[in-house]
Structure formats: C-alpha cells, structure tokens
N, C-alpha and C positions, 0 to 999 in steps of 0.2 A: 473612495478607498484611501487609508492611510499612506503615506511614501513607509520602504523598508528602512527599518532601523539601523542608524552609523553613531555610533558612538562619538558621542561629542557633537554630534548635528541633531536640531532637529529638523527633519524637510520638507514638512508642511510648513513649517514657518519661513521658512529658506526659499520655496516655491514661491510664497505670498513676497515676498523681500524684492526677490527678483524680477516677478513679472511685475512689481511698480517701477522697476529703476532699469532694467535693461530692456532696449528697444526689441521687437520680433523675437521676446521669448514665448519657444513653444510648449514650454512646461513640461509634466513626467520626468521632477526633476533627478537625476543619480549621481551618487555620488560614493568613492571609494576614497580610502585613506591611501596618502603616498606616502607619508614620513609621519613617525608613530612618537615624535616627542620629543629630541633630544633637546631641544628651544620648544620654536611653534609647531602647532600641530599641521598639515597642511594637506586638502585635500582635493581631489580634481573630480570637479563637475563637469554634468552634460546635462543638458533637455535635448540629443539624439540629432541637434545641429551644429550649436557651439559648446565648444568647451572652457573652462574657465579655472582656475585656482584659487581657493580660498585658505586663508591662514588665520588659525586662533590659536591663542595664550592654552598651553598644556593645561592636560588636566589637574585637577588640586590645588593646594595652598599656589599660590606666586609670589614670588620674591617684588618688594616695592621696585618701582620703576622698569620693570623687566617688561617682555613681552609687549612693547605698547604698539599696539597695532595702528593706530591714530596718525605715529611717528612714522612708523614701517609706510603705511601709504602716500603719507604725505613728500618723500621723500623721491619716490616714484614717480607719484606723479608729477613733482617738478623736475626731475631727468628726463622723462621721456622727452623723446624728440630735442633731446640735447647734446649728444654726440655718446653716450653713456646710455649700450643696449640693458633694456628694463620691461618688464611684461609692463601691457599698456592696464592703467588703470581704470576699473570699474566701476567697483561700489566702497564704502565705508561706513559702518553701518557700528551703535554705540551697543551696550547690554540688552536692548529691549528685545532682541530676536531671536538672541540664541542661548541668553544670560551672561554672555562675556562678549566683548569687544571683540569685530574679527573684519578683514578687507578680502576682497576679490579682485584679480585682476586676469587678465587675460592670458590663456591657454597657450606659452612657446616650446612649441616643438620642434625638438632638439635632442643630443644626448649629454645627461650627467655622469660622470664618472666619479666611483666615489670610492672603490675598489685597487686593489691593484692588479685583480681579474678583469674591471673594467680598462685596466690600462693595456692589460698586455693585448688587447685588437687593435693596438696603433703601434708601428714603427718606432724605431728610436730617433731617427726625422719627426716624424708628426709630434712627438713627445717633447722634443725638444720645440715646435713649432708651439705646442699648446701651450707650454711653458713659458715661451713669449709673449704668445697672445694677453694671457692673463695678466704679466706686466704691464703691458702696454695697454691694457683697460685700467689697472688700478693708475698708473698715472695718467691716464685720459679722465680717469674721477677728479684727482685730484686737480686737474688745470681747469675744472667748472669753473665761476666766478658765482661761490653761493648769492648775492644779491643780483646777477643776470637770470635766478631760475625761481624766487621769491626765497629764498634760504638764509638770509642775511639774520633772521633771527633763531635760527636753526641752534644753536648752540652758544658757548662762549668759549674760542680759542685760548685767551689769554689763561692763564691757569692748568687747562685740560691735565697736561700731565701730571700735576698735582693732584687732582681732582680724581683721576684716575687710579692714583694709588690708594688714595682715602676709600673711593667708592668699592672698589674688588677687596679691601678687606673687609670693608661691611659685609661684603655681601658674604665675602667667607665666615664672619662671625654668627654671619644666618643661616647656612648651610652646613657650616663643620658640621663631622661625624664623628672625628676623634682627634685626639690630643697629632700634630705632625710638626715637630721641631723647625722643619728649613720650609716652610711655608711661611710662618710666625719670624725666619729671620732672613728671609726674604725680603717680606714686608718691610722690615726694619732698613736692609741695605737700601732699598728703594728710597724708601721714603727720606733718608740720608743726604743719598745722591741725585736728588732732584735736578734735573736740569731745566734751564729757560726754553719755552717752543721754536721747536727750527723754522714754523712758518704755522699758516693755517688751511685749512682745505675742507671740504666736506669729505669725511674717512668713511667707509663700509664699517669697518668693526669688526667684520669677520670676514674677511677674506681669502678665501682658498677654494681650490680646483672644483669642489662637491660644489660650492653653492654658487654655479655658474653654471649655466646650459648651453652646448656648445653646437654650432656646426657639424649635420653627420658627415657632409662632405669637404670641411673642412675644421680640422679637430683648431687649428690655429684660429679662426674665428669665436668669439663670444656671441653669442646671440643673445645673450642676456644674464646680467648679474640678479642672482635673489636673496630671499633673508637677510633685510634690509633695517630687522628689527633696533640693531644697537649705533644704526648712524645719527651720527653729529657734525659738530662742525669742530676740527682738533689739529692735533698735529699730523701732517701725512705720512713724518716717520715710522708712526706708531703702528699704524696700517701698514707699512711695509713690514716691518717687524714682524707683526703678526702672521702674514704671509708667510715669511720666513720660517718660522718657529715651529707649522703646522706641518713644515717638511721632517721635525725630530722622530726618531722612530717611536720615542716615546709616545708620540700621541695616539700612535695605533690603535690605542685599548681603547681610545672614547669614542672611536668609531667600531669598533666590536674586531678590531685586532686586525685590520688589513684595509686603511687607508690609502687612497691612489697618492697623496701629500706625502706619505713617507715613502712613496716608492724608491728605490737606490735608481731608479730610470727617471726620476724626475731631476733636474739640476740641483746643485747645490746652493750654500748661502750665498756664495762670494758671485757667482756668475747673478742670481736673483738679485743683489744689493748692485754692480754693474751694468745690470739691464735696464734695473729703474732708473739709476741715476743718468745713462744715455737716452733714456726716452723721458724722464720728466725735466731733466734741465738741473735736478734740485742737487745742492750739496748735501753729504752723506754727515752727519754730526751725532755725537752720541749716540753710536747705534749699541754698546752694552749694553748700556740703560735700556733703549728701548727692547732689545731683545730680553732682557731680566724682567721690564714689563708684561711684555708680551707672554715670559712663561707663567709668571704669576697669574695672569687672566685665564690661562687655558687651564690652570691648575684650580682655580676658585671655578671656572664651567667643569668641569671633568666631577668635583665634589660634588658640584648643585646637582648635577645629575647621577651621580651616585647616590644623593640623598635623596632625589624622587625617586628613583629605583626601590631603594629602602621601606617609602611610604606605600608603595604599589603603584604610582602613578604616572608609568612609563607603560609605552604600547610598542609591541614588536620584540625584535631580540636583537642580541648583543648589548643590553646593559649591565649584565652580571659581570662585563669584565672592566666598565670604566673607574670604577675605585681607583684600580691598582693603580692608575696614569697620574694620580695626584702626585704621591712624594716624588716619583722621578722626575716628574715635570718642575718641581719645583727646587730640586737639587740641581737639575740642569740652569734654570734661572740665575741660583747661585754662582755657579761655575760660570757664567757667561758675564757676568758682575766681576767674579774674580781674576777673570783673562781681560786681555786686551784683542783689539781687533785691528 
C-alpha cells in the first residue's frame, strides 16, 4: 500500500532513503508539516519509534544560492558535539529522491516560541533569562574556531560585508514586486558606507528566539539552534545585528503580525548589544552599518516572501500580511544609518 500523501514528500521514496541509511528503522513512515514555507519547508517524521526532522527548499521557482540544504547540513554536522546545541545529524540526500535537495536530522524536543502568546507562559524573569540565553549561544557560535570543526573553508571572511550588500540587492532585484524608494536608497547608503570586518566567526544568519528550541524547564537554556540554511563564515557583528533588528515591531508582519522578537517583554537593543559584548569579549564597532544591514536583509526576505505569496507558493497562513513589513523595515534601516549610536 502507498504511504498517505504530504505535499512536497514523497514517502515511498522517503521510506526507501531511510531504511538504507538509518540503523533500526522500523518503517510505516509519517510524516506531517511543521512550517509551511517562509525559507525551508520543514517537516517531522516518525516510523512510531524515532522521530526525526527533515528540511527542503520551498515550493516553486528558488532564488540562486538560497535554500542550499548541502550548506544547512554541513554546518551541523560540524557543530555537533562542539559546545553549539544543534539536532544531531542524519542523512543528506541530493535531487534524486525527492526531486530537490533536502537533510534530516534528529528529532529535539523542546519548545519554540515564535508568538507573543507563546511568550506570555513565561515570567518576566524567565524572559529576561531566555533572552540571555540566546546571547550567550550566539556568542558561544561565534568563539567556534571554524578550522577546529572542518569549517576553514566554509566561507570567505575578508570581504563578507561587502559581499553582503551586493548579494541582498541581487536578490532584491529578483524578487521585487514594486517600485519602493528607501529600499533602492538604502542600498545605496550601504553600499557608501562600507566598513572593514570587525573580525570573523562562523555567523547563523538568522538568528532570533523562533529558530531556537528551548528547554521546557528551563526557558534560559538552548537545546538547540535551527535553520541553519544562510550560515558562513563573516562578520559576527552582523549576526548580532541581526538579532537585534528582529526585535523592531516592524517585523511583526513577516511572521503574520505577533512575533515573540518584537515583544515590548523581550529586552531592548542597548541591553542585547551589552550582553554580547560581556559574554563574547568582542568590541562593539560600526554597529549603524550593521544594524542598516541587517534591515536591508529582512526587508529583501520579507519581499521574497511576499513574492512566493504572490506566485501561490507558500503553505499555511499569515502571508497575506508580510508585504507590508518591506518599506517600514527599510525606512527604519535608513534611520538607523542616519542616527548615531
């Protein structure tokens, strides 16, 4: 008998994949969707003993270099067992099995909070704990030594923020939807005010409270960082930055308008930019720039996903509202370019 149909799996083929490559699998495999697209698609498997997670590239066209699942695993699997909580890796597996590129790794249970309804079951203590925690991972990322975990050619530091600015206009020249003035002079300030790298690290890329799986009993612990898709090897400012940036209320809408990031209950910039600089050691330099970058990226992801919206090629809800989070994200960029810190 066939397995039941999941959109975007097939799981006969999935079945065949697995019982070559994972040990004491008992088959009858199932599998349901947990997150419907806004990146990768990602979904949690069982054969009724273990469970597992797998992540492949959204449905439809994909933007060049996005979604590279290859990266996402590779990434993982040289963290584990490195001081940097990561689901243990599984399999990696190319087109041939499901027609796109997709990795699995190991089932961490835990809770994500991705709501500000998820936030309100925690204390303004545990709130402020979790908000630590997750500094204190991202600079426990950053003090890896990419060639102690095979990562040495993971990227190319020198450059990055350059490169950075270049690529999120690409990609916004790939995904615009309409003419938006301070996106276009954004870019421009940016690219202007380039600074030299304050250092280099292996960066997440996107790091915030949702793509982290936490301790139920203790919200201050990380049990594990995910969506691992945009890591390289960069500036570790920039990752901080970004952290930061995902706390504006503006970004509410790209999570369907009530992000636990924006909460008024989560800290603000100045305590977050403080916390890291006492737990990574690192001096704080050009952080306009990087926070003007950091809005410019969430402003070219907010579009891209407005544009798969557009095409049909988003699953679940809350996309009808990530549009609107472009121009303000990207006036805010402005404004944080045009202040000082």
């Amino acid at each position: 008998m066939s397995a039941p149909v999941v959109e975007g799996l097939d799981l006969d083929a999935l079945d065949r994949f697995l019982a070559d490559r994972v040990p004491d699998y008992a088959g009858g495999l199932r599998a349901e969707l947990v997150s419907g697209g806004r990146s990768n698609l990602t979904y949690k498997l069982t054969d009724g003993v273990s469970t597992w997670i797998l992540r492949r590239p959204p449905l439809g066209v994909l933007t060049p270099s996005a979604h590279d699942m290859a990266r996402e695993f590779r990434v993982v699997e040289a963290l584990h067992g490195h001081g940097v909580p990561v689901a243990a890796p599984v399999a990696l597996a190319g087109a041939d099995v499901l027609g796109v590129p997709f990795a699995v790794v190991g089932f961490v249970d835990g809770v994500v909070v991705r709501s500000e309804e998820d936030l309100d079951a925690l204390s303004d203590a545990d709130v402020r704990r979790c908000a630590d925690g997750l500094v204190d991972t991202l600079a426990a990322l950053h003090a890896v030594d990419p060639a102690a975990v095979g990562l040495a050619d993971f990227g190319r530091p020198e450059g990055y923020l350059g490169r950075q600015v270049r690529r999120w206009y690409g990609q916004w020249e790939r995904v615009r939807t309409r003419d938006l003035p301070d996106v276009e002079a954004l870019h421009a300030r940016l690219e202007a005010a380039c600074p030299a790298e304050s250092g280099a690290a292996i960066v997440h890329g996107d790091f915030r409270i949702d793509n982290t799986i936490l301790d139920p009993d203790d919200p201050g612990r990380v049990r594990a960082v995910v969506d691992w898709e945009m890591a390289t090897l960069g500036d570790p400012l920039a990752d901080l930055a970004l952290h930061v940036v995902y706390g504006d209320r503006a970004f509410g809408a790209v999570l369907g308008g009530s992000a636990a990031s924006t909460s008024p209950r989560m800290p603000g910039a100045d305590a977050l930019v403080e916390r890291y600089a006492r737990a990574s050691g690192r001096e704080i330099t050009d952080l306009g720039f990087h926070l003007g970058l950091a809005y410019f990226k969430i402003a070219v992801i907010a579009e891209g996903i407005h544009e798969r919206h557009l095409r049909g090629d988003t699953r679940g809800d809350g996309f009808s509202t990530v549009g609107a989070a472009t121009a303000p994200l990207a006036a805010a960029g402005l404004t944080t370019l045009g202040g000082t810190r």
